[in-house]
N, C-alpha and C positions, 0 to 999 in steps of 0.2 A: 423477215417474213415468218410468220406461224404455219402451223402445221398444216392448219387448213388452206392455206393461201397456197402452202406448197402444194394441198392436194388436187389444189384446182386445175394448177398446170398440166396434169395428168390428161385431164381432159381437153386442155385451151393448144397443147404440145401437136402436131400432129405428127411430124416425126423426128423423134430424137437422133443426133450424132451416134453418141455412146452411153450405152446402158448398163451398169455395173448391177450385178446381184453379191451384194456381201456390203455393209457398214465396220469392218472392223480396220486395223492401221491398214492395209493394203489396198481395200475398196475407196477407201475415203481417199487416201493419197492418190490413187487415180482420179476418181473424182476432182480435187482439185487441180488436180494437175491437168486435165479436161477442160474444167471450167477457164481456169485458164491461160488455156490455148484459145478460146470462145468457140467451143466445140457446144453444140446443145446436150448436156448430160443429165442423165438419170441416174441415180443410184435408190435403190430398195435393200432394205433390211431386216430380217423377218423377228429380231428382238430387237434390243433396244442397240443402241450405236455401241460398239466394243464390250458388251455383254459376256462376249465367248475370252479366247486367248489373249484378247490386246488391251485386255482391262487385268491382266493377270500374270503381267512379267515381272521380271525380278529390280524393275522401277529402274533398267542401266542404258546410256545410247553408249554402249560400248563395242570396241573393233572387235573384240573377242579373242581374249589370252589364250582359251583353251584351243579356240581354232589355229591358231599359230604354231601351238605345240603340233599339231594334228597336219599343219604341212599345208592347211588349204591357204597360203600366203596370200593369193587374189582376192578372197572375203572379207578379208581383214584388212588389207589395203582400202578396198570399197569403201568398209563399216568406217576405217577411220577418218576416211574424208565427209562420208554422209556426217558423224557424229558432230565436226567441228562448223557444217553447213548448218544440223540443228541447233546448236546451241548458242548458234547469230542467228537464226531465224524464228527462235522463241524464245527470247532468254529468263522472260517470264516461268517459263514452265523448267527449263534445266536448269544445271549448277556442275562446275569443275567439281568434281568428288577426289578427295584423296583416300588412295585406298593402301592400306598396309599391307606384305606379307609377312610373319613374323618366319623365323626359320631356325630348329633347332637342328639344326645340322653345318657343318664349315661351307660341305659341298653345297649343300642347298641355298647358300648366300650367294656363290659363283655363280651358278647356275641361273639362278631368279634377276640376277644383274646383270647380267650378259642377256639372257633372252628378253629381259625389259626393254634394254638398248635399242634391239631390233625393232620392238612393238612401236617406242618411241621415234625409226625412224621410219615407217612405215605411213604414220601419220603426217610424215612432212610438216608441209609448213599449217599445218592445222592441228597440229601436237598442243595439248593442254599444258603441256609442260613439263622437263625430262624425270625419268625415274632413274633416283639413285638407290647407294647401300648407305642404311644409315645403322649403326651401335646397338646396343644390348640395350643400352640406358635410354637411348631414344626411341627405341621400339618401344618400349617400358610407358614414357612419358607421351609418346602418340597412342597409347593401348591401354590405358590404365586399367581393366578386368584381364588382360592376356593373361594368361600359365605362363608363370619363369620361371619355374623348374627347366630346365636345361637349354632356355633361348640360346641363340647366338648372337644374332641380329635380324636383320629384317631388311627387305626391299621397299621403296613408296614408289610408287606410279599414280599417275592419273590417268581417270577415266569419266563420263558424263554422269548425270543421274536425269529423272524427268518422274513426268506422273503419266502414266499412260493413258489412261482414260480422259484426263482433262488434255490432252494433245491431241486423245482420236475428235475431242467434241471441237475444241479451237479448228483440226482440220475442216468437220462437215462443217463449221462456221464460216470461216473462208473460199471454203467451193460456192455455198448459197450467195454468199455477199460477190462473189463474181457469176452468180446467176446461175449455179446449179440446182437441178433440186435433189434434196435429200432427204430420204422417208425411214423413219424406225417403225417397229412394227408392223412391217410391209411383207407380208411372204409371199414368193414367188410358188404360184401354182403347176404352172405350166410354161414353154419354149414353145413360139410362133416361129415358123418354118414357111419358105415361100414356097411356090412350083418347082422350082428345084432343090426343094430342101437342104436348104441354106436357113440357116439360123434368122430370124430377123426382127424380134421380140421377146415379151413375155406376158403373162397374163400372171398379175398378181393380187391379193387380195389381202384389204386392210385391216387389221387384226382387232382391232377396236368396233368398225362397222358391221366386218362380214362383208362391203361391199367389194366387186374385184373389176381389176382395173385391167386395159389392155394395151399397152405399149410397145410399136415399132421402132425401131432403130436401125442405122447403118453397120454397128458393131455389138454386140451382147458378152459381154466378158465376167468370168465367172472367179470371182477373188471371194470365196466362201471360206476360206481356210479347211480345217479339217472336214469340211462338207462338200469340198468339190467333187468329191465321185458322187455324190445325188446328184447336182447338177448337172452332171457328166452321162449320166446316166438317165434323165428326161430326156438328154438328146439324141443317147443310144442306149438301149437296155442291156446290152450285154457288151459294155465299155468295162475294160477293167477297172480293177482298185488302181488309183494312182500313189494314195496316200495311208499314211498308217498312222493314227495321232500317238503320241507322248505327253507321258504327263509333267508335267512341272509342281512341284509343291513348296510352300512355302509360308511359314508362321510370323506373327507378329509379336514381340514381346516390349514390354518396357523397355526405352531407354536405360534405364541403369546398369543392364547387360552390358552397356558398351558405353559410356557416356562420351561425353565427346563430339567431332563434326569428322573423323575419320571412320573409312570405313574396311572393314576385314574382308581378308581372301583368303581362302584357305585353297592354294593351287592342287592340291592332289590327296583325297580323301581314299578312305578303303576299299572303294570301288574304284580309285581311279581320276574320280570325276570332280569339279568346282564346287562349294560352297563360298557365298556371299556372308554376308552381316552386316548390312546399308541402313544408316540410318533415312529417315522417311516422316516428313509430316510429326516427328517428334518422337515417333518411337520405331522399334528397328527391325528391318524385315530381314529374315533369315531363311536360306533356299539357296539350289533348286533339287530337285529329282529327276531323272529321266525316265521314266518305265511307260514300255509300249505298253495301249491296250488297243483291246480289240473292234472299239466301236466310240465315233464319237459322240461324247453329250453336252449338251448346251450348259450343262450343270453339274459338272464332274467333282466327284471329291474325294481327298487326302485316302491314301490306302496306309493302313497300322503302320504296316512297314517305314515306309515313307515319311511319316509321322516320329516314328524313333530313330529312323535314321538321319532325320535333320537334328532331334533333339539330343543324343550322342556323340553327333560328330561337332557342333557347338560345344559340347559338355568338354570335351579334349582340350580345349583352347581357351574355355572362358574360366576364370577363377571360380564364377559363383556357377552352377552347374544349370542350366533352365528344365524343370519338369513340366509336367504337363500341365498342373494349376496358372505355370506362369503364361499359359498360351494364352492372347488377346483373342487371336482372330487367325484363320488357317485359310488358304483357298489354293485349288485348283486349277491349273490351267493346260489345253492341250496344243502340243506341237503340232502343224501339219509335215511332217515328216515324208519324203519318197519310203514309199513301202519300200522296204527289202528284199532283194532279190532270192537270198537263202533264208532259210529259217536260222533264228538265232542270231541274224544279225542284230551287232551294240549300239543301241541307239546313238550312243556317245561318238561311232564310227561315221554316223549318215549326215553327209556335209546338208547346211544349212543355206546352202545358196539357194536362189529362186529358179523355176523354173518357167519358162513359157512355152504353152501348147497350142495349136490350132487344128482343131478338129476338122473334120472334111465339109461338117457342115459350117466351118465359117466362125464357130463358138471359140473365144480365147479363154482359153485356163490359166492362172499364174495362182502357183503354191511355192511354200518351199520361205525363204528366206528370215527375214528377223525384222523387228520393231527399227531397228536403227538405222535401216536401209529401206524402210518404205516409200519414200522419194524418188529412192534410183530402181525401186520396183517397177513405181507408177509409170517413169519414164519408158522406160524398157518395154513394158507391156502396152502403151500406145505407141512407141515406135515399132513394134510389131504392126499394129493394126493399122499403119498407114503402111507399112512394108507390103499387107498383105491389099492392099486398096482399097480397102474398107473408108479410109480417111484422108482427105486432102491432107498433105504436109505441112505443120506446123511447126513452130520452135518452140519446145519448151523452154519456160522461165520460171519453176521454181527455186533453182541453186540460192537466189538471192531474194527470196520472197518470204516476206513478214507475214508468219503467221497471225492466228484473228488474238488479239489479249497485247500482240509487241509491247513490250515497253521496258528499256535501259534502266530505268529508274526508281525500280525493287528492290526494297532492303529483303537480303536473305533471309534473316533471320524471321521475317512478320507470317506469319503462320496462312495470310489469306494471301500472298504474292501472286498464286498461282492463277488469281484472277485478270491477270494484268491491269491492262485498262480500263475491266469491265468493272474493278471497284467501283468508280466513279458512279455509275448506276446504282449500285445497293446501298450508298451512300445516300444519294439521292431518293431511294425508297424510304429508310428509314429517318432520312429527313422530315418528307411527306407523311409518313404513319410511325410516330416514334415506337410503339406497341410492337412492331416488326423488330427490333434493336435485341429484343428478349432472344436466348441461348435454347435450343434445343435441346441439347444435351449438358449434363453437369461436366465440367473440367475442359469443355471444348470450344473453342471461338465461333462456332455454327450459330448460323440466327435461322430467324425466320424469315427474313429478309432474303438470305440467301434460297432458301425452296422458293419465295415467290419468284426468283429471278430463275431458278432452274427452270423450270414450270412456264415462265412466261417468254424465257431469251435462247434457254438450252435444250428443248425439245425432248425434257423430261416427262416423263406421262405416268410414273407410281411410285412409289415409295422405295422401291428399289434401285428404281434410276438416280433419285437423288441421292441414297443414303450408300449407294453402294460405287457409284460413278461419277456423279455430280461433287459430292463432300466427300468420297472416301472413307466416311467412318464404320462402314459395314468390315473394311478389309484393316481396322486400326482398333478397333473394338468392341466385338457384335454386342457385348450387354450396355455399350452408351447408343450404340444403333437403335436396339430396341426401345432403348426407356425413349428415345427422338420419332420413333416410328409413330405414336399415335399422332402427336403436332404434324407430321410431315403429311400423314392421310388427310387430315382436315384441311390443310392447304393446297394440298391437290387436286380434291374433291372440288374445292370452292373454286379455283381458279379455272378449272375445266368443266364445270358445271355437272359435275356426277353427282348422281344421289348417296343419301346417308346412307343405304343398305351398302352401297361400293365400298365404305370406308374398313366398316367389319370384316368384309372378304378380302379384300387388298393388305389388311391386317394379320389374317390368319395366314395369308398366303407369305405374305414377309416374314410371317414367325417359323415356318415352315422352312424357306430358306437360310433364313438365318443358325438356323439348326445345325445345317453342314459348315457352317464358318468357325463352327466353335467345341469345344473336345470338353468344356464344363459343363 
């Protein structure tokens, strides 16, 4: 279905089961997990689908080392089982990642061996595969950029990798194809409230028209991420803060930083906290940060600090040292984090689990959790909503359900995998118009073939959605984004029937954005 077919329901619906407001990994994965159950769902998204935080993680479905350190054992049991669910249930979009820790210390060999152990039995029978101690020399040969000045050796563990944004679109793909509908650019105005004010709707309004929409439901559940207290707060004004966002930062550099298909963990940096170095799409993402701030944005970006504190704490580890010319692409993304009770609390301290709320007027909240557990969110948060009677009892059945793209028979290596199935389609475009075959960008495998399928299959609607969530190359290279940005306007334009003035504005406005991705 297209966008407008979806919008039609809006109107043809008269009353929905379950009504989600949020498009990022939490809303979607109820969503599907809705759809089905064959619950009648709606989901609204006031930007584009995983635009905020779940387009913006550090690309891992992993149980979480550090939470293990930290004692929260039941998250990490969770994570590890959700982890080994997704990566049989998309195997298109994940991969086993092998991840190093090099360790210049005796103790720190013990230590990273032993706690491995656990992590690997944690995971049960859905372990990617055990982590051992491996040598000097084979740290060496799995690390070829590591600092040997005074290794020892090193730990290997496994862990998932994925691409987040093309996972949150496969998800809204699979809810629709089980007959949900799902709207980007949809913001919710206002919460329809019955005689006894009880939650029972919204009224939203589509970002493109101006027109606004009015939808009842039996359930209204509010998975905004770092936005739940507005939500929270349409249905009561003096509802506390529930949440406090976190930032997460993270750059892109050349592969040659790290070559190879291994990826770096650096378990305990000068604050304390995790760095990554994953390779990704060809070249290598490095992060994260934690730092509270005070207010969330749809468009958050890299603070100085944060920025030299990724590019330092790499510099320790890596032979060739990364400055700031070698940054590709930087972006931002925020935690919804439980605010903190005292002041001063370490973000690094406030567990990550999810949380589910039920307001008096009937409104479900769910914050709180991580990317590699949105499944066993989705569940959780409708098996409330049937707890609370809102919803006939149904069984979920995602544990074993094929996301939209499945397919066993993707070589690693091909740079478009992540399409799964859907190759077959843009194959079949540029069969039909060979002109579509032509590259967007110089050095990268993007056609133009590929925008007509965002545009026409993926519910893309600007130059931002394709080049930033669709292909990815906004967060792999903002100066090959740009030079692909004028081709992607025109194709957008024409497929959705906008005028030439659109092209220029949509232009400016992506150069605008692209500004914060990039420190040259």
């Amino acid at each position: 279905m297209d966008r407008l077919q979806l919008l039609q329901t809006l109107s043809d619906v008269p009353e929905w089961d379950v009504i989600i407001i949020g498009g990022g990994a939490t809303g979607l994965g109820i969503a599907m997990d809705a759809a089905t159950r064959n619950y009648k769902t709606l989901l609204v998204e006031q930007a584009d689908f995983a635009k905020g935080t779940s387009s913006k993680a550090t690309k891992l479905v992993h149980g979480g080392v550090r939470y293990m350190a930290q004692g929260d054992i039941g998250l990490v049991r969770e994570a590890c089982h959700e982890r080994g669910l997704l990566l049989k249930n998309a195997p298109h979009l994940t991969k086993n990642e092998t991840f190093v820790i090099p360790n210049y210390s005796w103790f720190n060999n013990i230590k990273y061996t032993i706690g491995l152990k656990f992590y690997d039995m944690l995971a049960g029978r859905l372990s990617l595969g055990p982590s051992r101690y491996i040598n000097r020399q084979k740290t060496i040969a799995a690390l070829p950029t590591i600092k040997q000045e005074g290794l020892k050796g090193g730990v290997v563990y496994h862990d998932g990798q994925f691409d987040d944004s093309r996972l949150a679109l496969n998800i809204a793909q699979t809810a629709i194809e089980y007959g949900a509908t799902v709207l980007n650019y949809m913001k919710v105005e206002a919460l329809i409230k019955d005689n006894n004010k009880k939650v029972c709707g919204i009224i939203s309004k589509d970002i493109e028209t101006g027109k606004t929409y009015k939808a009842t439901g039996k359930v209204v559940i509010n998975a905004t991420g770092v936005y739940v207290d507005n939500v929270l707060q349409m249905d009561r004004p003096d509802a506390p803060h529930m949440v406090k966002p976190s930032q997460g930062v993270h750059i892109t550099l050349d592969r040659s930083f790290l070559p190879g298909e291994n990826a770096l963990m650096i378990p305990e940096t000068d604050d304390g906290r995790v760095l990554f170095a994953v390779p990704w799409h060809n070249k290598l993402i490095v992060g994260t940060t934690d730092t509270l701030r005070d207010h969330p944005e749809l468009e958050p970006h890299a603070l100085e600090q944060e920025i030299s504190f990724i590019l330092s704490t790499a510099g320790k580890y890596l032979v060739r040292k990364p400055q700031r010319s070698d940054v590709l692409a930087v972006f931002a993304g925020l935690r919804p984090l439980a605010a903190p009770k005292q002041d001063g609390a370490k973000t690094k301290e406030i567990s990550r689990s999810h949380k589910i709320i039920v307001s008096e007027s009937g409104l479900i909240t769910i914050t709180g959790g991580k990317w590699t557990t949105f499944r066993r969110m989705a569940q959780d948060t409708l098996q409330k909503a049937i707890e609370t009677g809102r919803l006939p009892n149904k069984a979920c059945v995602t544990e074993q359900l094929h996301i939209h793209g499945y397919t066993t028979g993707s070589n690693l290596m091909d740079p478009l995998r992540f399409y799964g199935t859907d190759i077959d389609g843009i194959k079949a475009l540029t069969e039909a118009s060979p002109t579509l075959a032509a590259p967007i960008a110089t050095g990268y495998p993007y056609t133009k073939a590929m925008v007509v399928w965002a545009v026409r299959n993926e519910y893309a609607r600007r130059v931002e959605d394709v080049l930033g969530r669709r292909l990815r190359l906004l967060f792999l290279d903002v100066h090959a984004a740009l030079e692909a940005a004028p081709v992607v306007a025109g194709i957008v334009a024409e497929e959705t029937g906008r005028p030439a003035s659109w092209v220029q504005e949509e232009l400016n406005d992506f150069t605008i954005l692209a500004k914060g991705y990039t420190l040259n």
